[in-house]
N, C-alpha and C positions, 0 to 999 in steps of 0.2 A: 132636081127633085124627082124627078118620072125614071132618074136611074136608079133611084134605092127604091122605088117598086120594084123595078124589075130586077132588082138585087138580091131583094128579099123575097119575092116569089123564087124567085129560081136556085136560092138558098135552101127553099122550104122544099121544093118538088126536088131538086139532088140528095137533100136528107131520106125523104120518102121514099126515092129508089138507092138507092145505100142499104135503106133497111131493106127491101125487097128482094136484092140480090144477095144481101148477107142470111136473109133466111131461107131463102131458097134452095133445093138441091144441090150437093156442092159439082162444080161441070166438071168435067172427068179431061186429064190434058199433060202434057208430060210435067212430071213432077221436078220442078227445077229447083236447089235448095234458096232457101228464102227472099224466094219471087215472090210471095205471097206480102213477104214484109215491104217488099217495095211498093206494090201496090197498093197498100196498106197508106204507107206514106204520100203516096203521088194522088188517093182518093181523098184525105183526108186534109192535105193541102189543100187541095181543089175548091173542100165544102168553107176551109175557113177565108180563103179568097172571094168568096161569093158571099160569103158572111161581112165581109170588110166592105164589100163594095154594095152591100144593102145596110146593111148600119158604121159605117165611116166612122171611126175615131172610136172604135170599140175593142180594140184591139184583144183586150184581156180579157171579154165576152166573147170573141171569138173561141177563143183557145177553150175557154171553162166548157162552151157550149161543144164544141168539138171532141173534146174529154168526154163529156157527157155522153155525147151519141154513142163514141167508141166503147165505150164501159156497157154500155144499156145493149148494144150491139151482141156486144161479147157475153153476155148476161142472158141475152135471148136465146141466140145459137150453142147454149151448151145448155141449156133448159126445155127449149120450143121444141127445138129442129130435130129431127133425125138423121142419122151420119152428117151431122155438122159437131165440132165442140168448139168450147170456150178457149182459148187461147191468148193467157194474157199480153206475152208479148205480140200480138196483134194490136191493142190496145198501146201499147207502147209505141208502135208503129204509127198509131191512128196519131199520137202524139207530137212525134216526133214530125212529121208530116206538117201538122196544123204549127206548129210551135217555130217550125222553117217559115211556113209565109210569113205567119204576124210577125214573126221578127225582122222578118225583110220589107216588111210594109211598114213598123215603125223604124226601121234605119232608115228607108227610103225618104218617111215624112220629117224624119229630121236634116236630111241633108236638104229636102228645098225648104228649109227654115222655117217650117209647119211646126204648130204645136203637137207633141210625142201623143199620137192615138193611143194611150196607156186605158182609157175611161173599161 
């Protein structure tokens, strides 16, 4: 039980800084072509692993909520921000990303003969 506290806090504070770096000045670095989309995927990943492991068996609220931040993200940084824009396939990255975990966290819960985290 004390690990989906600490699941879900640190779901919630990886969200908070996600948005904080995604609205922030964009950092200046060699431009490698779409490292951005990797990273995109590998962050995105990240938050809905941390989402599975503070709410377990949620698999399809991860993703939704993932979607979510990526879209809201991308909504922000091309409305809020200065020299930042919105970039949908970024979004699609953020997707793609989250959409890799849970699908491996419900193949995984199917193979030890768990009920399919679909909720």
């Amino acid at each position: 039980m004390q690990l989906r506290g600490v699941g879900r806090a640190a779901t919630v504070a990886y969200m908070a800084l996600i948005l904080y770096l995604a609205l922030a000045p964009a950092p200046d670095g060699p431009q490698i072509p779409h490292l951005d989309k990797l990273i995109h995927m590998v962050l995105w990943g990240a938050m809905a692993g941390l989402f599975l492991v503070g709410w377990p068996g949620r698999a399809r609220w991860a993703l939704i909520v993932c979607a979510l931040h990526g879209a809201a993200t991308e909504v922000m940084q091309g409305t809020l921000v200065m020299g930042r824009s919105a970039e949908w396939l970024d979004w699609v990255a953020d997707v793609i990303g989250a959409g890799v975990v849970v699908g491996l966290a419900v193949w995984a819960q199917s193979r030890r003969g768990g009920a399919t985290p679909v909720a």
